[in-house]
Every structure is written in structure tokens, then in C-alpha cells.
C-alpha positions as CSV (number, residue, x, y, z in Angstrom):
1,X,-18.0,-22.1,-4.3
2,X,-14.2,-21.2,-3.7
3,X,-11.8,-22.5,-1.4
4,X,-10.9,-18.5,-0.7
5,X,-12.7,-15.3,-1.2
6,X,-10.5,-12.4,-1.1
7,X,-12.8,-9.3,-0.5
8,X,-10.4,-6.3,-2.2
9,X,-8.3,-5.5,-4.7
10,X,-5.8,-3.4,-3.4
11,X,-2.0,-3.4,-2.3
12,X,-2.9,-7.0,-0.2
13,X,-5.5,-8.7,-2.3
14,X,-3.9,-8.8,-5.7
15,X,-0.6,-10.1,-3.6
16,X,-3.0,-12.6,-1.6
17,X,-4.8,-13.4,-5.3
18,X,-1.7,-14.2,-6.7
19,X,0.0,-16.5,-4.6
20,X,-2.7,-18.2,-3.6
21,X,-3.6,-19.2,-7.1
22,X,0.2,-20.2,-7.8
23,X,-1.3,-23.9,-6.2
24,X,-3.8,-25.3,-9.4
25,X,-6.1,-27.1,-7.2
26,X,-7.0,-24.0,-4.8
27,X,-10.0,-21.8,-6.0
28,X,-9.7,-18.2,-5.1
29,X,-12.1,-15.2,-6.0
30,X,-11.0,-11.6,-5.8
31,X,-13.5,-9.6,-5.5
32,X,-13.6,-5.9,-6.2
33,X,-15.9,-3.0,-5.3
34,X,-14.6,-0.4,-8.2
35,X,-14.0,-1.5,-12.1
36,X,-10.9,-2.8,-13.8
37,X,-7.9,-0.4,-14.0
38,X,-8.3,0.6,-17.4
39,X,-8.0,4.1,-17.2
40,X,-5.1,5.9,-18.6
41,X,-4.7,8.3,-15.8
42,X,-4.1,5.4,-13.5
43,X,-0.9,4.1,-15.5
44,X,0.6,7.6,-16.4
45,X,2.3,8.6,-13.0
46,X,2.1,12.3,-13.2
47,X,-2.0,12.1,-13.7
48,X,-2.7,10.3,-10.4
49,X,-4.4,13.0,-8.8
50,X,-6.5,13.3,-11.5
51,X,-8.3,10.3,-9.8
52,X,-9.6,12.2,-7.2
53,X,-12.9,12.4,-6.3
54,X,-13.8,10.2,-9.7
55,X,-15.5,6.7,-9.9
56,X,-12.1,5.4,-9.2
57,X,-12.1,6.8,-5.5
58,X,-14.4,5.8,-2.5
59,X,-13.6,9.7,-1.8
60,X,-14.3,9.5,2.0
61,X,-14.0,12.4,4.1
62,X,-13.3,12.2,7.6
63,X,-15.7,13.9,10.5
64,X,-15.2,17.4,12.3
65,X,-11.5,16.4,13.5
66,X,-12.1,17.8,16.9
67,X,-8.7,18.6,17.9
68,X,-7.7,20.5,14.6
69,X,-10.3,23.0,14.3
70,X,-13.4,20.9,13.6
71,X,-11.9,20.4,10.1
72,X,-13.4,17.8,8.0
73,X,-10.2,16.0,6.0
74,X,-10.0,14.4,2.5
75,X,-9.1,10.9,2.8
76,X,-8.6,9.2,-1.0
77,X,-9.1,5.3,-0.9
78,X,-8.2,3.6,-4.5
79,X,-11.5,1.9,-5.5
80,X,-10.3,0.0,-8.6
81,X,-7.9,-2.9,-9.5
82,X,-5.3,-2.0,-7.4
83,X,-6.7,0.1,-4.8
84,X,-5.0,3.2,-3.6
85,X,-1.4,1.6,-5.0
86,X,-3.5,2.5,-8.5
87,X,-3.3,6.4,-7.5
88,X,-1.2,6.7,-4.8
89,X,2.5,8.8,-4.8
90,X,4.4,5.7,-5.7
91,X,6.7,6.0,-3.2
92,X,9.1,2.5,-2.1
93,X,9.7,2.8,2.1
94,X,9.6,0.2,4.4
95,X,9.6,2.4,7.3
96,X,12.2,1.7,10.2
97,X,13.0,-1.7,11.5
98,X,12.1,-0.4,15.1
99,X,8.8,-0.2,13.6
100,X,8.4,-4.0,13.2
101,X,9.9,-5.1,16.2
102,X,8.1,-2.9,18.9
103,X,5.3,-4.8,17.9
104,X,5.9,-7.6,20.0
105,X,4.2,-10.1,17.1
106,X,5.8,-13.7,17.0
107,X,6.8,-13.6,12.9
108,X,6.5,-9.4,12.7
109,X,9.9,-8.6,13.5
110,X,11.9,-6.7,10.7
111,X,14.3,-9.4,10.0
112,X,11.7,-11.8,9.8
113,X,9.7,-9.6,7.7
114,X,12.6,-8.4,5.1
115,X,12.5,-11.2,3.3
116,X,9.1,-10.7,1.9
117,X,10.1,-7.2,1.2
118,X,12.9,-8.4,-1.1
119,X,10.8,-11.3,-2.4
120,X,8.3,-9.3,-4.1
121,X,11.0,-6.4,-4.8
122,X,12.5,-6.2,-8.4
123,X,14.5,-3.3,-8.1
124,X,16.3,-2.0,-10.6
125,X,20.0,-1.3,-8.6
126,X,19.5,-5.3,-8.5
127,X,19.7,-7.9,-5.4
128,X,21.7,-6.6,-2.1
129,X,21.8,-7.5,1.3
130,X,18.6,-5.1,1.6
131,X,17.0,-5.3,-1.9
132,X,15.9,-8.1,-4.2
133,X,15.2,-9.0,-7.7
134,X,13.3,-10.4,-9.8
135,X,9.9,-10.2,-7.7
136,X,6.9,-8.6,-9.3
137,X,6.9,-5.3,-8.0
138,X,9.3,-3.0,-10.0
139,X,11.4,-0.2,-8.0
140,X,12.8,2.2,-10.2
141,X,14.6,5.4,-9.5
142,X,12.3,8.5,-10.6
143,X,12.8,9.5,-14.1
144,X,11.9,12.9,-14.2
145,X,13.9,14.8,-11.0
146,X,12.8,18.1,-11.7
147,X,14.9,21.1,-11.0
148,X,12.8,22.3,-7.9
149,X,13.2,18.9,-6.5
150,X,17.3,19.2,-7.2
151,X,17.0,22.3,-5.7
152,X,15.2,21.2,-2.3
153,X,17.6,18.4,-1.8
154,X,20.7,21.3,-2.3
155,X,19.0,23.3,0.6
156,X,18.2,20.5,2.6
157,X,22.2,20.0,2.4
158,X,22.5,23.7,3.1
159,X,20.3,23.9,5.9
160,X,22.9,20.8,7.7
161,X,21.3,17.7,6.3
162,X,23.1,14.6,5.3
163,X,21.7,12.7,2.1
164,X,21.1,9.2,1.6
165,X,20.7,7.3,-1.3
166,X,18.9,4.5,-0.1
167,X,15.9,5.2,2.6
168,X,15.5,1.1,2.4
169,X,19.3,0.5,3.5
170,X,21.4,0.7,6.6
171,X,20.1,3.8,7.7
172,X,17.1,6.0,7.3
173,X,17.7,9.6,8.3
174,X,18.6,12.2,5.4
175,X,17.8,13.6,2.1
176,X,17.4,12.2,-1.4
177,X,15.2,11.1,-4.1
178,X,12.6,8.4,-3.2
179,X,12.6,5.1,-5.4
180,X,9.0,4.4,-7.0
181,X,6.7,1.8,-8.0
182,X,7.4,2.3,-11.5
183,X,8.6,0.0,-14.4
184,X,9.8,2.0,-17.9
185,X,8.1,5.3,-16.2
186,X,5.1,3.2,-15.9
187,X,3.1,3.3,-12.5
188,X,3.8,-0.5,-11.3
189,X,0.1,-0.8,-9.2
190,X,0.1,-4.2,-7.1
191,X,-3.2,-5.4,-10.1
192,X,0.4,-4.1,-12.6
193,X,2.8,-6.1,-10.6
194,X,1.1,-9.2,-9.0
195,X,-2.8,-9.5,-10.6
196,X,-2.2,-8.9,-14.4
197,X,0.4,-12.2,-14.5
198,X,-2.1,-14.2,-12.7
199,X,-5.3,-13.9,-14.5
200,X,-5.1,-16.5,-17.2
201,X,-5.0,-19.0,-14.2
202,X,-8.4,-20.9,-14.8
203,X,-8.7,-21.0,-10.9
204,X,-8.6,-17.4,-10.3
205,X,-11.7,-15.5,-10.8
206,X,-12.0,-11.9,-10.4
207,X,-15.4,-10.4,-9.7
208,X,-15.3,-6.2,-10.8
209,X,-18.0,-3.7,-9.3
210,X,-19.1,-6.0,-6.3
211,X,-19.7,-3.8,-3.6
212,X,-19.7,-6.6,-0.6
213,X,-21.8,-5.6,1.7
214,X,-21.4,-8.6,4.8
215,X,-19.5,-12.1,5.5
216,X,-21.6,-14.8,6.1
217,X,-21.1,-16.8,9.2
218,X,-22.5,-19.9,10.2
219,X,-22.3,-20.9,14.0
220,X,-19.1,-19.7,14.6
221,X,-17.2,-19.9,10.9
222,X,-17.0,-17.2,7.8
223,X,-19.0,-19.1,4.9
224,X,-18.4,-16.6,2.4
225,X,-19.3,-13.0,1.5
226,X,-22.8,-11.3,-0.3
227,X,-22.9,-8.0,-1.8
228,X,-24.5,-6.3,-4.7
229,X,-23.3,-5.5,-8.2
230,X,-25.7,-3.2,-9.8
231,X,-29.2,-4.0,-9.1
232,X,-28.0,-8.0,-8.5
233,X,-27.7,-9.7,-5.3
234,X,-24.4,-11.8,-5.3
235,X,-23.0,-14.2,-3.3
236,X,-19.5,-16.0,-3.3
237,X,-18.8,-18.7,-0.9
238,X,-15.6,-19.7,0.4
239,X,-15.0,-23.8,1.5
240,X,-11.3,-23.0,3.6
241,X,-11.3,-19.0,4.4
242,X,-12.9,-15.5,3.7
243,X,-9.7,-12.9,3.7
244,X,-10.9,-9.1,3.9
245,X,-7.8,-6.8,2.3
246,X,-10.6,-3.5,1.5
247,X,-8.1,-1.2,3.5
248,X,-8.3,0.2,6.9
249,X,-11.5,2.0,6.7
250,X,-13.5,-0.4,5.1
251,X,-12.6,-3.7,6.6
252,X,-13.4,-2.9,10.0
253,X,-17.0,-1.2,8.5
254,X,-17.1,-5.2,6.8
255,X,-16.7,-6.8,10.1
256,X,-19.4,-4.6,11.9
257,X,-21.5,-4.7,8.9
258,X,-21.3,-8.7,10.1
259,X,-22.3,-8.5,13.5
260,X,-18.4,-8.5,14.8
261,X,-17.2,-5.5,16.2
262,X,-18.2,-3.0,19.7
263,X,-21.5,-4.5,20.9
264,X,-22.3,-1.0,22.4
265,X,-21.9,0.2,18.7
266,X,-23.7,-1.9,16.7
267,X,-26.8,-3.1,19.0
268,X,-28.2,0.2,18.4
269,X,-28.1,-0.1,14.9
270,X,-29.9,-3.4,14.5
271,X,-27.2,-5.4,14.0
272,X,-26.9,-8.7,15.5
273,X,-23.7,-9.5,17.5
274,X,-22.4,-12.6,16.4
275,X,-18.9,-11.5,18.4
276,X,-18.7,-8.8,20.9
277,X,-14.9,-7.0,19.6
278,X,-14.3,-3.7,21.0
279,X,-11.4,-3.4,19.1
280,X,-12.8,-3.4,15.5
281,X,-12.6,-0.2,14.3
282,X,-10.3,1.4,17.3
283,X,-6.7,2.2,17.2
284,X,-7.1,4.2,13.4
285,X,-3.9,5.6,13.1
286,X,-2.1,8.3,9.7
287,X,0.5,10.7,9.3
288,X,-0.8,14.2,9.4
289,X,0.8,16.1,6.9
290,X,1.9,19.9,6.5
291,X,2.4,21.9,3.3
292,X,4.4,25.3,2.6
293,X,3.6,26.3,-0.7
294,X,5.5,28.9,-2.6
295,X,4.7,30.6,-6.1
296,X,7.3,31.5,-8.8
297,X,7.8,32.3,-12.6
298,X,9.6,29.7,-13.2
299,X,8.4,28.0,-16.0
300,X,9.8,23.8,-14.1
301,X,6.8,22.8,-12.6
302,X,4.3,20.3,-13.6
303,X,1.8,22.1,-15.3
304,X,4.2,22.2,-18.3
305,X,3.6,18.7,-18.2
306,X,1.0,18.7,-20.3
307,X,2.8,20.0,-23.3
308,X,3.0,18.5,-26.6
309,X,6.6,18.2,-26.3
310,X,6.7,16.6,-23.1
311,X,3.8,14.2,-24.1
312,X,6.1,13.3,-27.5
313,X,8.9,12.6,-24.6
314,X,6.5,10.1,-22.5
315,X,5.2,8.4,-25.7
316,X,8.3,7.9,-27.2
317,X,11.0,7.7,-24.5
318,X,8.9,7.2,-21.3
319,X,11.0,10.1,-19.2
320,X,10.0,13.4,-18.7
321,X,7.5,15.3,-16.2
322,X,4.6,12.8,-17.1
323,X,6.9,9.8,-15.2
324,X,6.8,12.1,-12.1
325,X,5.4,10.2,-9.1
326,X,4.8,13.9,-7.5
327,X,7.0,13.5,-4.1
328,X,10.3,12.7,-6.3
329,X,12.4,13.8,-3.3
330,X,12.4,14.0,0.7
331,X,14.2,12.8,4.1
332,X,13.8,11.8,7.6
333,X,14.6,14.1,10.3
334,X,14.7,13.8,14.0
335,X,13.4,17.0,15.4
336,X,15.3,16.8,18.7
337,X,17.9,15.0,20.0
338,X,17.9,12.0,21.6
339,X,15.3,10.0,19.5
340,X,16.1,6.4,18.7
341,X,14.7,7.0,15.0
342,X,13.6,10.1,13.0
343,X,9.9,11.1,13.7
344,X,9.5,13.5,10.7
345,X,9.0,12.6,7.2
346,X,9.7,15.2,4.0
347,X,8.4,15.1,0.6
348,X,8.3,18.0,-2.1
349,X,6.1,18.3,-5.2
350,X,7.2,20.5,-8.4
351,X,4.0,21.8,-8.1
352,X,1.1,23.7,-6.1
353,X,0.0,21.5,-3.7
354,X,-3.3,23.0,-2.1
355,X,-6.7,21.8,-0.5
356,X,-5.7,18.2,0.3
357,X,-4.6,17.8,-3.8
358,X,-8.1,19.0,-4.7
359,X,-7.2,22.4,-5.6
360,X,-6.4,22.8,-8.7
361,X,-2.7,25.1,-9.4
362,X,-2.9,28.4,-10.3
363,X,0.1,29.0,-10.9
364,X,4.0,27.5,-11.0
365,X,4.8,26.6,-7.7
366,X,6.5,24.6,-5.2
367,X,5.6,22.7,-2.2
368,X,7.4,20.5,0.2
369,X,5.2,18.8,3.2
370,X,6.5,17.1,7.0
371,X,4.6,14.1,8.6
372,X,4.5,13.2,11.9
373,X,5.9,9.7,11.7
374,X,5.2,7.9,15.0
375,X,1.8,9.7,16.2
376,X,0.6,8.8,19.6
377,X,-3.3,9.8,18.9
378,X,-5.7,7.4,18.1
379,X,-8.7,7.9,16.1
380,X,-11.8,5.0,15.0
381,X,-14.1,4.3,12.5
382,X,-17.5,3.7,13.1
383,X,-20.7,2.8,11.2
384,X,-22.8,5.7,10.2
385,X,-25.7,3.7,9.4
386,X,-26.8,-0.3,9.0
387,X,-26.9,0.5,5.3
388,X,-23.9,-1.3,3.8
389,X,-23.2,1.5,1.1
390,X,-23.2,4.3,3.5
391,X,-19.7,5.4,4.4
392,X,-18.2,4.5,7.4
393,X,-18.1,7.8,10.2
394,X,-13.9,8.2,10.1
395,X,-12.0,10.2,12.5
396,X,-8.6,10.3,12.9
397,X,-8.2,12.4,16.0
398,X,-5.5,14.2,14.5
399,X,-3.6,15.5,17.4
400,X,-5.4,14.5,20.6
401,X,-2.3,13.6,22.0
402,X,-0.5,17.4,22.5
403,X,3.3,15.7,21.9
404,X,1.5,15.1,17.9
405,X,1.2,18.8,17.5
406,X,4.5,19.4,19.1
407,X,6.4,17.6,16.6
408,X,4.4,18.6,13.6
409,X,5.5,22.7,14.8
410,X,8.9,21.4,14.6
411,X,8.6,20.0,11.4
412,X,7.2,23.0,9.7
413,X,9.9,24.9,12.1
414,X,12.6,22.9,10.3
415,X,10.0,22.7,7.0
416,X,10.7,27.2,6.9
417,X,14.9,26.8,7.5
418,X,15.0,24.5,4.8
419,X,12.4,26.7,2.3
420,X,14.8,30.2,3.1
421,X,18.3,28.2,2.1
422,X,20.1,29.8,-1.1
423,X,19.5,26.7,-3.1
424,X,15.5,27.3,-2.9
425,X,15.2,31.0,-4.1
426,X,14.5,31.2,-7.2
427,X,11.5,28.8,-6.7
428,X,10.5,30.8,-3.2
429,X,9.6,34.4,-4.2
430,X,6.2,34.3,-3.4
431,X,4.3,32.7,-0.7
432,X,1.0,31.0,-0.8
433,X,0.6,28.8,2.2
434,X,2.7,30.0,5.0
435,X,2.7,30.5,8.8
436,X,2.4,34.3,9.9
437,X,5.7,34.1,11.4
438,X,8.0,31.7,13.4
439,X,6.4,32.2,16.8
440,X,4.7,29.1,18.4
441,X,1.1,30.3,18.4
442,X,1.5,31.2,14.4
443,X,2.8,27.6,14.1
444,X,0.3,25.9,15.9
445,X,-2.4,28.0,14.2
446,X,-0.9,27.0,10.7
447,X,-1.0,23.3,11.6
448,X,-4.5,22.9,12.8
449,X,-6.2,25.1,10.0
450,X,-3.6,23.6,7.3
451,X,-3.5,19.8,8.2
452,X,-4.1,17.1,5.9
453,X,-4.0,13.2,5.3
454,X,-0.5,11.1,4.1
455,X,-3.4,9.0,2.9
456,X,-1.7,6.2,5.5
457,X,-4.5,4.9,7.6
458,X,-3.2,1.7,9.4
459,X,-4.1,-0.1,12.6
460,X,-8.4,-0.5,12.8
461,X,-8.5,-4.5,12.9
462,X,-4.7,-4.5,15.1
463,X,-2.5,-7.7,15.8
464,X,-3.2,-8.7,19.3
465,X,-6.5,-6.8,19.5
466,X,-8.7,-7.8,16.6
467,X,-6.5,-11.0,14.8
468,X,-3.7,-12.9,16.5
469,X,0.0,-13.2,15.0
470,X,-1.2,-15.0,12.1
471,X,-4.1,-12.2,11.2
472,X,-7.1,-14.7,11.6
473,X,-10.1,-12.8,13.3
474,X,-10.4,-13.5,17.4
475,X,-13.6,-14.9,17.9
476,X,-14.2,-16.6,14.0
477,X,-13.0,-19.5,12.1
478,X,-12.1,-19.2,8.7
479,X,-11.8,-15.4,8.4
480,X,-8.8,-13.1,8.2
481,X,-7.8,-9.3,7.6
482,X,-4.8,-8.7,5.5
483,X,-3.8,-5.3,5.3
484,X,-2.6,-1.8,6.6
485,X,-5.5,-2.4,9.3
486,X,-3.6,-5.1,11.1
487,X,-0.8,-2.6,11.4
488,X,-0.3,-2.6,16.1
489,X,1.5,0.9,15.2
490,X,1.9,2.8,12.2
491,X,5.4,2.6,10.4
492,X,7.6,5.1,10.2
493,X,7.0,5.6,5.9
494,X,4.9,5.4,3.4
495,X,2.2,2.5,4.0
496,X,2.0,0.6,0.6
497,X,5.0,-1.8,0.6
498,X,4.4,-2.5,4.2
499,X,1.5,-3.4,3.0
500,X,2.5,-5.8,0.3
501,X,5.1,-7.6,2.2
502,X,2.7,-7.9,4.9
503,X,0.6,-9.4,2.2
504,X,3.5,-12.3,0.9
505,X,4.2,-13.1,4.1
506,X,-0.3,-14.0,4.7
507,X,0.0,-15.7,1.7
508,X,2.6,-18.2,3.1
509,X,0.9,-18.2,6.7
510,X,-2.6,-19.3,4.6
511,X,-0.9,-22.0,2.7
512,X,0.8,-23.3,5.7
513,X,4.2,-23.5,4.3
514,X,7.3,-22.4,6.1
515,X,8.2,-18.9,6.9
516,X,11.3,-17.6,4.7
517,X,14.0,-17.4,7.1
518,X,14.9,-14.3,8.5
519,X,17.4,-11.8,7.6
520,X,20.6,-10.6,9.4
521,X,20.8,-7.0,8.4
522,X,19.7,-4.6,10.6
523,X,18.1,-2.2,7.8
524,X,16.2,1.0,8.4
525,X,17.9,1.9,11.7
């Protein structure tokens, strides 16, 4: 018996874990479906992809996407102390403050939410008006700014674009090198940053290799959670509240799996609906993503990384390719004029980027990808089965909504100006993954056979729809979501701080102690 059960170890539940342990007389159990994040890939930035489709991943794929091509898409979920922040990119963005405050959430708006961002920041350029120190998760500028990343920023500049030095300040549009989740060229995972401190607390317990398979209600209350570790039927109770953080695909499967979710959905299946919520599950949003991939003989990009020299460099000095996060640099664009905020996101990798990050480089190479940052279609997820270990049916809809595909053509429009600047030619002299030419139908018809996940899903248990303001479940006592599902709309950035402040500011809404109060600067803009 606990007082909380916290069903995932990702970016949310090593925050939730954490802080909810800081109080001595409150029993919390984190419990995780993968194993403790003891592999030396996860720690070593550069080898993150190596994760891929290994013990470490739940490796989902989603279903024909029926509006680009019937393609099924990779979709990477961390499944390991940590979660995805134990193989993701690295990348620090909150997104934009407009974000926040066109949710229309009492507590959600940006300034209200900042100070959770600075809370659990420690970045390394120290406290500011828009940053903190001090907080658990490091921020670190990238150590290893390869040349080819240099070199896209210089034709970014070429091709008209401003730079910025700080994505997280005053403004957001504009080119320059991303701050990671790093500490000493170390990946800084949320288990690194928030769950390793913690676990000599005698009133945390963290349960490994628990795949949970349902909560348990009673009348109208979550009692706790049952699943299966190996060939052992486990159960963990919870006195005050069950909090499900297992990510946007598989806490709206855990709800469904429970009798709550789209009665039409789950009656068919067997399951008994303890609350009839259309919403579970609806609303899935992501950035789609578009690479141009170039070859070259250039002997910059991260394959060398794996030499001995640059492996004597990471052991002794911690700098070098091995600290790469992968997207070292990027920018925010607005594709037409007029828009409040940019709605196009960059990134570049010193390497071949092909297949999703499944293929495997054969070659040196260069690749530099745009995501649609504010996408208007909607996708779900879905039970496949009433078998708890079967994976949930995902689809993200990638563009349903024709303005989507619109903007991701300009961004691979803008994507090909920047790739033919001066600064970019000795890394562009041979092309891999290219549209035919600049004409609208070759665009299009590179964007739908070529799409692929940011790995951002967000929005599948939504404020207002499936929890209210303070993320507790409509229809259940004692049961909460915490984490990129609650998302109303997907930020304009990468997902995983988002996700951890969102997390801080729970764990303050659970202990019922006052809100931080709420910043002045208008950030992100």
C-alpha cells in the first residue's frame, strides 16, 4: 500500500517521483514497464539511436497513415528509466508562450507556467529573467558543433535569416545552436536529473519491468494499479491517488484498458465501461517532420565518431562527436507573413538521416529536417485488442487538414534555399533524399512518401476534455494523467521540457501547496 502510484518512468514520473517523496511521511511507488537505465548507449549522447528498436523501446509503429500515402511511421517511445528523455535528441525548448496561453487553462498560462521551467532548470549561462539555476535538470550548450552544423547556421544567415542565441528568451524566430539536456557531455535523462537523487529515500520505491496492465477502481475511485512482471501477477495500491505519466500513447490505452474511455470503442471489446469518455484517446497530435539528405567526402560527420581518437576525447575530456545530441543546430521560421509565431521548426544532423533513424549511414552526409509546428490535424489511438500487452492501434492523421501539407511544402521550399547557399557546398555535392524539382506537385509528392515522426505526440487525455485544469480524470476520484497527453494543443518545440515543467507544476497541484507565482516576462514570443 502507497499513498501514490505513479505508473511511468518518463519525463513526468521521475519529476512526479521526486517531489512527491521530498515529504517523509508520503509513500510513492514508480512504477516502470522497461528496466533500469543502465545501458551505456543511453548516457553517451551521440549513441541514442542506437536504442532503437532494442528492449529499451516500446518501438510502436503507427497504422496506414491515410492521408500520406498509406505509410506506416516509426514512432520510438523510451521504455526504460527515463522514458524517451533516455533516448531522445536532447533538445531544451519550451515552445512559444502563445502556446500556453491559447489554452484557455486556469494555471496553464506561460507566465504561470515559467516558473516551473526555471525551477527545475540548472543551466549552465546561470539564473536570468528566463532561465534558472540550480534545479536538477542540467542545460548545457552542445559540446561538439560540428563543422556541417557551423556551416548550416552560415547559410541559414545567407539565405536572410537572423540568429538567436537563446530559443528560450525574448524571442523565438531564427537560427542557432540548440541547448541540451546534458551535464559534462553527459545525457541529463529526467531518471539522471530528478530520479537518481531521490532513491535512497526509504519512502520511494521503484518497481522495474512492470508492465501495468489496468487501474483498479472501486465504485467510483482509482485503488491502485495490476500488471505483470514476468510470469508474476502484481498489484500496487495507492491510499490518496493513482498518477498515469506512460506518455501519450500509452496512457490513454491504460485508461481504456480500465473501462474509461469511448463506450462505442471498448464495448465491443469486452471491456466494461466504468466511464463513458469519448475523448480518451482523441485529439493525438506530433510534428511531422521532413528530411533533405545530402552525401559528401567529407570526412566531419558522425560516423568518425567512433574512432579511437575521438573515444580517447569523450573518456578523457567529455567533448568531442560522442557529446553530440544529433540536432546541435536549427531555427524557427514563419513561412508567410503575417503569422503571430513561427510555424516551422529546423534541425540538422552531421550525419545521414534516413528511414525514420533506422537506416543505417552509408556514407558521410548531411541532413537538416522542417516540422510543422502548430498542426491542425488530429489523429487517435485506439485499442487493437483487450489484451493489455498488445499495442495500442496509433494514427496520427498526418495531414488531414490540407493547410498541414501546405506549410510542410514551404518548409522543404525554404528547407532547398537554405541547402543551395555558398556556406553549405562543400557538404551538398550529392543528393540522396531530394524532391524532383521545386514545382508544387514534386513537393507534395516528397512530403507524403518522405514524412516522418518529431517523436512529439501530445494531446490523447487533453485538459478540458479528458482531466480538468488540475489534470485529475473527469468522471474518477483519485486518478490523474501527467504528461505530454494532457497537452489541449501541441507546443510550438520539442515536447520534453514541456513536459517536465508540466510535471513540477502536478507535483505542487497533488501536494496542495501554493502555485509559484507567475512571471512577468513575456518569453518565447
Amino acid at each position: 500500500m502507497y499513498d501514490y502510484v505513479i505508473v511511468g518512468a518518463g519525463s513526468a514520473g521521475c519529476v512526479l517521483a521526486a517531489r512527491l517523496s521530498e515529504d517523509p511521511d508520503v509513500r510513492v511507488c514508480l512504477v516502470e514497464a522497461g528496466p533500469a537505465d543502465s545501458s551505456p548507449n543511453i548516457h553517451v549522447p551521440a549513441a541514442g539511436s542506437r536504442l532503437f528498436r532494442t528492449q529499451l523501446d516500446w518501438d510502436y509503429d503507427s497504422h496506414l497513415e491515410p492521408f500520406c500515402r498509406d505509410r506506416r511511421v516509426y514512432l520510438p517511445r523510451g521504455r526504460v528509466l527515463g522514458g524517451t528523455s533516455s533516448l531522445n535528441g536532447m533538445i531544451y525548448i519550451r515552445g512559444n508562450a502563445r502556446d500556453y496561453d491559447s489554452w484557455g487553462q486556469p494555471g496553464w498560462s506561460f507566465d504561470e507556467l515559467l516558473p516551473y521551467f526555471r525551477r527545475s532548470e540548472d543551466n549552465e549561462r546561470g539564473a536570468s529573467e528566463f532561465h534558472g539555476a540550480g534545479g536538477p535538470l542540467a542545460v548545457s550548450e552542445n559540446r561538439s558543433r560540428n563543422p556541417m552544423s557551423d556551416a548550416f547556421l552560415k547559410a541559414a544567415g545567407q539565405g536572410g535569416f537572423p540568429a538567436n542565441d537563446d530559443f528560450n528568451g525574448a524571442a523565438q524566430d531564427g537560427f542557432g545552436y540548440y541547448q541540451v539536456t546534458q551535464r559534462d557531455g553527459m545525457r541529463c535523462s529526467s531518471a539522471t536529473a530528478f530520479l537518481h537523487p531521490a532513491l535512497e529515500r526509504p519512502n520511494l520505491t521503484v518497481e522495474t519491468n512492470v508492465h501495468v496492465h489496468r487501474v483498479t477502481v472501486a465504485g467510483n475511485r482509482a485503488t491502485g494499479v495490476t500488471g505483470r512482471r514476468l510470469d508474476e501477477d502484481v498489484e500496487f495500491r495507492a491510499e490518496r491517488e493513482v498518477i498515469l505519466a506512460a506518455g501519450a500513447y500509452n496512457s490513454p490505452q491504460l485508461l481504456m484498458l480500465s473501462g474509461i474511455g469511448p463506450a462505442d470503442q471498448l464495448a465491443p471489446l469486452g471491456i466494461p465501461v466504468l466511464v463513458d469518455q469519448p475523448f480518451v484517446g482523441q485529439d493525438l497530435q506530433d510534428h511531422p517532420q521532413c528530411w533533405l539528405v545530402h552525401g559528401h567526402s567529407e570526412p566531419v560527420s558522425l560516423l568518425v565518431a567512433g574512432e579511437e581518437r575521438h573515444q580517447r576525447e569523450f573518456r578523457d575530456r567529455r567533448t568531442g562527436p560522442l557529446t553530440s545530441n544529433g540536432p546541435e543546430a536549427g531555427g524557427f521560421v514563419r513561412s508567410r507573413d503575417g503569422l503571430p509565431a513561427p510555424d516551422l521548426q529546423y534541425v540538422c544532423l552531421p550525419v545521414m538521416f534516413t528511414d525514420g533513424g533506422l537506416g543505417f549511414p552509408t556514407g558521410h552526409g548531411f541532413s537538416f529536417a522542417s516540422y510543422v509546428l502548430q498542426p491542425r490535424s488530429r489523429g487517435s489511438v485506439r485499442l487493437a485488442s483487450d489484451d493489455p500487452t498488445a499495442k495500442p492501434r496509433i494514427t496520427h492523421n498526418y495531414y488531414a487538414d490540407e493547410a498541414d501539407l501546405r506549410t510542410a511544402v514551404e518548409g522543404v521550399r525554404i528547407g532547398l534555399e537554405i541547402s543551395r547557399q555558398k556556406a553549405l557546398k562543400p557538404y551538398t555535392e550529392r543528393a540522396v533524399s531530394v524532391p524532383a524539382s521545386d514545382s508544387d506537385a514534386d513537393l507534395r509528392d516528397f512530403v507524403l512518401r518522405n514524412t516522418q515522426s518529431s517523436y512529439h505526440p501530445t494531446g490523447s487525455c487533453a485538459m478540458g476534455r479528458v482531466t480538468d485544469a488540475e489534470l485529475r480524470v473527469l468522471g474518477v476520484d483519485g486518478l490523474r494523467v501527467v504528461d505530454a497527453s494532457v497537452l489541449p494543443t501541441i507546443v510550438s518545440g520539442n515536447t520534453n521540457a514541456p513536459t517536465i515543467a508540466i510535471a513540477e507544476k502536478a507535483a505542487d497541484l497533488i501536494r496542495g501547496v501554493a502555485p509559484l507565482p507567475p512571471a512577468t516576462a513575456a518569453a518565447g514570443g
